[in-house]
C-alpha positions as CSV (number, residue, x, y, z in Angstrom):
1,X,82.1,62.0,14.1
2,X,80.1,64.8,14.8
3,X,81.6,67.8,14.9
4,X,81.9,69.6,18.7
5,X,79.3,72.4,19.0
6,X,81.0,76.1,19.5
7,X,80.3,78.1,22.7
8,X,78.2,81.4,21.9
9,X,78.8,83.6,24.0
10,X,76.4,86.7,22.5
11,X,74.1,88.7,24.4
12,X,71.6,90.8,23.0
13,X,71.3,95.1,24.6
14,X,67.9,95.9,23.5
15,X,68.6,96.3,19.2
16,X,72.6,95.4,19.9
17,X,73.8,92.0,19.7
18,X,77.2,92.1,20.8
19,X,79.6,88.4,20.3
20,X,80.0,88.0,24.0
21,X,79.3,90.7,27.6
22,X,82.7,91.9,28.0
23,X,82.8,95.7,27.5
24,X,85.8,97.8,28.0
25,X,84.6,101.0,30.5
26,X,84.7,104.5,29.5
27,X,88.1,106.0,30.9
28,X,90.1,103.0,31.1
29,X,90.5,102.5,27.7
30,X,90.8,106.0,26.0
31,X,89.7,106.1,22.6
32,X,90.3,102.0,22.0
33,X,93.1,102.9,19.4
34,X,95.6,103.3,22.3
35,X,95.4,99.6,23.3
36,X,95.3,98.1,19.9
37,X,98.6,96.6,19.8
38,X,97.8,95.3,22.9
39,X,94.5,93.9,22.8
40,X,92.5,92.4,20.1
41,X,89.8,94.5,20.1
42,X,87.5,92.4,17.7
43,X,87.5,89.4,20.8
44,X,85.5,91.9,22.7
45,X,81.9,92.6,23.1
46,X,83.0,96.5,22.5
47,X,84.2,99.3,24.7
48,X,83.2,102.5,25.6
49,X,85.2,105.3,24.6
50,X,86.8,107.9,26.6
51,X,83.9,110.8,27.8
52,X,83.1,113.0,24.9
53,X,82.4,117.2,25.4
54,X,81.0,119.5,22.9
55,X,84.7,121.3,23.3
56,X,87.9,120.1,24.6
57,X,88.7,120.0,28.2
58,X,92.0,120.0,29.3
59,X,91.1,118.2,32.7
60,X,92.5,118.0,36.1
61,X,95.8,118.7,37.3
62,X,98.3,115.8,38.7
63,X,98.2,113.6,39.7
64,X,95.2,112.3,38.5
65,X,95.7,108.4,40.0
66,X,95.8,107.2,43.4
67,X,96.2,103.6,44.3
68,X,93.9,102.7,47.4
69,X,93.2,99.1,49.3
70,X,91.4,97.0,47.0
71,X,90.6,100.2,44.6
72,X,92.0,103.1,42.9
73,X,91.3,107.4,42.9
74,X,91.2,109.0,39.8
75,X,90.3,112.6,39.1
76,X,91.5,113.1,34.9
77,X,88.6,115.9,35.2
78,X,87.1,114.1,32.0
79,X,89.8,115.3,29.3
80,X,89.3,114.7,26.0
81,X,89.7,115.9,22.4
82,X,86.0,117.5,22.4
83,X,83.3,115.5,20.2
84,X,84.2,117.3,16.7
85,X,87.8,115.9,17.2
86,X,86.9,112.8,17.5
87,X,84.9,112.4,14.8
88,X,87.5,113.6,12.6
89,X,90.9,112.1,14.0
90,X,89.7,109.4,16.0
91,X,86.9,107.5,14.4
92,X,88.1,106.9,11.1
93,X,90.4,104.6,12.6
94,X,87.8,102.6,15.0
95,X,86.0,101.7,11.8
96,X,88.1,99.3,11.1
97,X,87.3,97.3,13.7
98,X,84.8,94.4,13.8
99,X,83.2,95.3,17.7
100,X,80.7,98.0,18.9
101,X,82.0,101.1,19.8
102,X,80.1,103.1,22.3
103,X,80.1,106.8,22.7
104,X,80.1,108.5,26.0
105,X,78.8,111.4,26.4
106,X,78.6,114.4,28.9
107,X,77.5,117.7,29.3
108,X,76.9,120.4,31.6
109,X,74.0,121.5,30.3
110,X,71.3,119.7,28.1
111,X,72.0,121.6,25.6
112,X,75.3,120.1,25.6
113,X,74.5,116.2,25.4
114,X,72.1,117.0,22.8
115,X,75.1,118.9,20.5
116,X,77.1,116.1,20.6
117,X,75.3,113.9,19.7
118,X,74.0,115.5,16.8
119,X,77.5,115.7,15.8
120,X,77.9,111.9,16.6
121,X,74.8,111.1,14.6
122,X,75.8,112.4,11.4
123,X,79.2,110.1,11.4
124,X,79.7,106.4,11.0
125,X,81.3,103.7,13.1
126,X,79.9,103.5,16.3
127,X,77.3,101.1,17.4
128,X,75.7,103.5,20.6
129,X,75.5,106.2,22.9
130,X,76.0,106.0,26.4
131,X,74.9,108.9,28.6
132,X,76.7,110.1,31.4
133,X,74.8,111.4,33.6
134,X,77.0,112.2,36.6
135,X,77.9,115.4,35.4
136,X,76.7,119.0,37.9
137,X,74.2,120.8,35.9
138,X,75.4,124.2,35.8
139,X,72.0,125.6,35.2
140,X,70.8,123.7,38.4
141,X,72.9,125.0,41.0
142,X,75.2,122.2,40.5
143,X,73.3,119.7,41.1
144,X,74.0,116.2,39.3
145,X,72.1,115.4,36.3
146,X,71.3,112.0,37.6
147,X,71.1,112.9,41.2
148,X,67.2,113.4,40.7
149,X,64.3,111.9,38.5
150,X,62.9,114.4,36.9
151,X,66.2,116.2,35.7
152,X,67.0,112.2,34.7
153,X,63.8,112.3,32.9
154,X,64.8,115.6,31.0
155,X,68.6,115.0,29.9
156,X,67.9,111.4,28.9
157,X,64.4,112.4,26.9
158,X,66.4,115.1,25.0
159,X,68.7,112.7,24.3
160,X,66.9,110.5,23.2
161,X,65.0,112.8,20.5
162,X,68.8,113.6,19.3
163,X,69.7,110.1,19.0
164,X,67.2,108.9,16.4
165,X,69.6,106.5,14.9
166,X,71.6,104.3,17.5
167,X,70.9,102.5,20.9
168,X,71.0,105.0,23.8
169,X,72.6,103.6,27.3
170,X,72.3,105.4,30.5
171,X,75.1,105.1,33.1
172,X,73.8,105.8,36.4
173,X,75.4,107.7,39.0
174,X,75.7,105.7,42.8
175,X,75.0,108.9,44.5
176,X,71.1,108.5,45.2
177,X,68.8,106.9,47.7
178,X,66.4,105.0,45.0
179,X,68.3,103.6,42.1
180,X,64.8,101.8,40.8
181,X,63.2,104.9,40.9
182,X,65.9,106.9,38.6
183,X,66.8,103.6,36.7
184,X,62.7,103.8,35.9
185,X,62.9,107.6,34.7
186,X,65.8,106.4,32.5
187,X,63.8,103.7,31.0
188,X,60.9,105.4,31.0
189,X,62.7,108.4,29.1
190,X,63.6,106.3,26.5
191,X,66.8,104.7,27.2
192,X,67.6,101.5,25.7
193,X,69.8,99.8,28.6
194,X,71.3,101.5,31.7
195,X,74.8,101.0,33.1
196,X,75.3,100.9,36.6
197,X,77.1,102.3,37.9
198,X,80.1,105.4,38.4
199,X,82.4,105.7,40.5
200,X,82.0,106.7,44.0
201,X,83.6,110.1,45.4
202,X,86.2,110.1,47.6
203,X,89.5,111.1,48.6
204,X,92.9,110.6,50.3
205,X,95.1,112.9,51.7
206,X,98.9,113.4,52.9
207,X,98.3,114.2,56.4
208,X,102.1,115.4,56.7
209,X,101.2,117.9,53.9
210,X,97.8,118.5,54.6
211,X,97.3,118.0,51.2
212,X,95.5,115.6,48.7
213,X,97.5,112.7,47.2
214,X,95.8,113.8,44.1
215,X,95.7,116.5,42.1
216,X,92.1,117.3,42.9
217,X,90.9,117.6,46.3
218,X,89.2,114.7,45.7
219,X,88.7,111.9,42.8
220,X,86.2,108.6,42.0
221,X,86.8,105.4,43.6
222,X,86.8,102.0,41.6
223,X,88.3,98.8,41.8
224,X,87.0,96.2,43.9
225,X,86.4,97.9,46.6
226,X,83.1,98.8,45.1
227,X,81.5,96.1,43.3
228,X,80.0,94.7,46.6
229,X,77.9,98.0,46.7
230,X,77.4,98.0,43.2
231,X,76.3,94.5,42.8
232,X,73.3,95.2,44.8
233,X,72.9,98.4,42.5
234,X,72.6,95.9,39.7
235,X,70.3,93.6,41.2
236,X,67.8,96.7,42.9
237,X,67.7,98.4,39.3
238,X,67.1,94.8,37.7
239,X,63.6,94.6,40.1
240,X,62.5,98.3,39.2
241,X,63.1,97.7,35.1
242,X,62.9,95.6,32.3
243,X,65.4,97.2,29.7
244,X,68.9,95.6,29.8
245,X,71.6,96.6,32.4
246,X,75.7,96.8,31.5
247,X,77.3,95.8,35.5
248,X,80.4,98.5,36.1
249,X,82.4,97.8,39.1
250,X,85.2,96.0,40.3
251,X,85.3,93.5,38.0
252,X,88.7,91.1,37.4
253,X,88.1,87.8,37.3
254,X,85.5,85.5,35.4
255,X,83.6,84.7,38.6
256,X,83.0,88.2,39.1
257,X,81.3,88.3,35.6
258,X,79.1,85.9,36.2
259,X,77.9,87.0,39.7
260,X,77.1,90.5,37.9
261,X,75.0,88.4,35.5
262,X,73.2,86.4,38.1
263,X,72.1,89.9,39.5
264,X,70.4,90.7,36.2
265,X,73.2,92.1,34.3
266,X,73.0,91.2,30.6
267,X,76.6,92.3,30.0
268,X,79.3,94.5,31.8
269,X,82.3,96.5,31.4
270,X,85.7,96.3,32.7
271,X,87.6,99.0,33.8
272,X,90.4,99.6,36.5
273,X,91.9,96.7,36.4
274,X,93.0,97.3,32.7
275,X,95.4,99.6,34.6
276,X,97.1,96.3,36.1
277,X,96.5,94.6,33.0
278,X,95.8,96.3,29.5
279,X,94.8,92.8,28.4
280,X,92.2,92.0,30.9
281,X,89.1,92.3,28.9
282,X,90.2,90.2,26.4
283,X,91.5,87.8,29.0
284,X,87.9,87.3,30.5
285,X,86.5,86.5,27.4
286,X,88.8,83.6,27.0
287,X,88.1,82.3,30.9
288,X,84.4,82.6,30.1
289,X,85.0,80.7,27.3
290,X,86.7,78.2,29.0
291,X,83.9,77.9,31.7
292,X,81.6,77.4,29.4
293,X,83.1,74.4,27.8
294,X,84.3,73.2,31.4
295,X,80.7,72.9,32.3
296,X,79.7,71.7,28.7
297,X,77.0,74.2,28.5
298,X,77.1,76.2,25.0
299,X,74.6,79.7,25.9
300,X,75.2,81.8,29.0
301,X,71.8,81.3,29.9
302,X,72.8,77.8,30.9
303,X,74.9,78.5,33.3
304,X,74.1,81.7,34.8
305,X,71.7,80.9,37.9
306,X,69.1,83.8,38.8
307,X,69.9,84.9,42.1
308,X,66.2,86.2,42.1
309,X,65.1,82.6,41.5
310,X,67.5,80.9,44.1
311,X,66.2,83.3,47.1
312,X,62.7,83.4,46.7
């Protein structure tokens, strides 16, 4: 009897095969360590680690989470251990693991996205980088990095000249009029694959108080709410560029995967609801899994259906 054929589930991010397109997000999962007796974190495509400075940052005050219809606020202010940290305490451990780890990065200067990754470069374990670049640029009035093609252009070619020896993603900020036209100065630039996208600002407020339910006066909204809005990101970036896209928003269930990946995603990443349910990621995996052999199809590409090629 022959023997039943395996689902394989493995996409391929420019030079980065990962086992299957379920990603943990940056700031849902802190540094992946935290949710290892949780989650088995070799069942996942990777995660994204918490956002990575060239020197601690102590981040915002609380509260820093806010529960909204269909969404969540958050405003952490991007705390973390600072990049040389990291490398030292926190990546040690993540070698041990059998799944891509991906870097975040920030800055608020170039000068500061290109530090650490030259401090990231020189150390072993992780699989990429990806750039985020909705941080203000303090040496542009403020203005976001990736609110504006050519400063996209400038951050992400810098960074790329830094990161000589791993796969760079770009994750996009929602705040602009064009996405295809700073998803093609991303690409363009040099980056291997974009992710798409943050979170969107916004706030809530006590109006008893006057004051904001948050620590901050205001915070990023994910969740479901969004992923309406950002599936069309994904499928507007996937007409203005050919490099790979990671889909980022509002995603729980399997369907919600796969509607991402009819838009042109190649993979995407899971974030808020890991706050309902730590185990989510992994989770997904299995139902995708489960589809897959539902449908008796054994490649993703067999049963995703190109929304481009349904609606022409």
């Amino acid at each position: 009897m022959t023997p039943a054929r395996a689902v394989d589930l493995s996409v391929q991010i420019g030079a980065l095969r990962l086992r299957n397109p379920i990603l943990a997000a940056s700031g849902a999962f802190g540094y992946g360590l935290e949710f290892n007796h949780l989650v088995n974190l070799n069942r996942l495509g990777g995660f994204v680690t918490k956002g990575l400075s060239r020197e601690p940052i102590e981040g915002a005050p609380p509260p820093r989470l806010y529960p909204t219809p269909s969404g969540m606020l958050n405003a952490v202010g991007l705390q973390n251990v600072g990049v040389r940290a990291f490398v030292a305490e926190k990546l040690p451990a993540l070698r041990n693991f059998d799944t891509a780890v991906i870097a975040n990065v920030f800055g608020y200067t170039l000068e500061d996205y290109v530090e650490v990754i030259r401090v990231l470069e020189s150390a072993e374990g992780l699989a990429g980088y990806e750039l985020n670049i909705s941080c203000p640029n303090v040496k542009n009035g403020g203005r976001q990095f990736g609110s504006d093609p050519t400063l996209v252009s400038e951050v992400v070619g810098a960074a790329r000249k830094a990161a000589t020896g791993r796969p760079l993603w770009v994750k996009l900020s929602p705040l602009v009029t064009d996405i295809g036209l700073i998803a093609r100065a991303a690409e363009e630039a040099g980056a291997d694959a974009l992710t798409v996208a943050n979170t969107y600002p916004a706030m809530a407020l006590d109006f008893h108080s006057g004051k904001s339910r948050l620590g901050s006066p205001t915070g990023g909204l994910s969740g479901p709410a969004i992923k309406p809005i950002t599936l069309r990101l994904v499928w507007e970036a996937r007409k203005a560029i050919q490099s790979p896209i990671i889909g980022l928003g509002g995603i729980e269930t399997v369907d919600d995967v796969l509607e991402y990946l009819s838009v042109g995603a190649s993979a995407v990443q899971v974030g808020t609801a890991t706050f309902a349910d730590p185990r989510v990621s992994e989770r997904l995996v299995e139902a995708l899994t489960k589809v897959l052999e539902r449908d008796k199809v054994f490649t993703l590409n067999e049963i995703v259906v190109n929304f481009e090629a349904e609606n022409d």
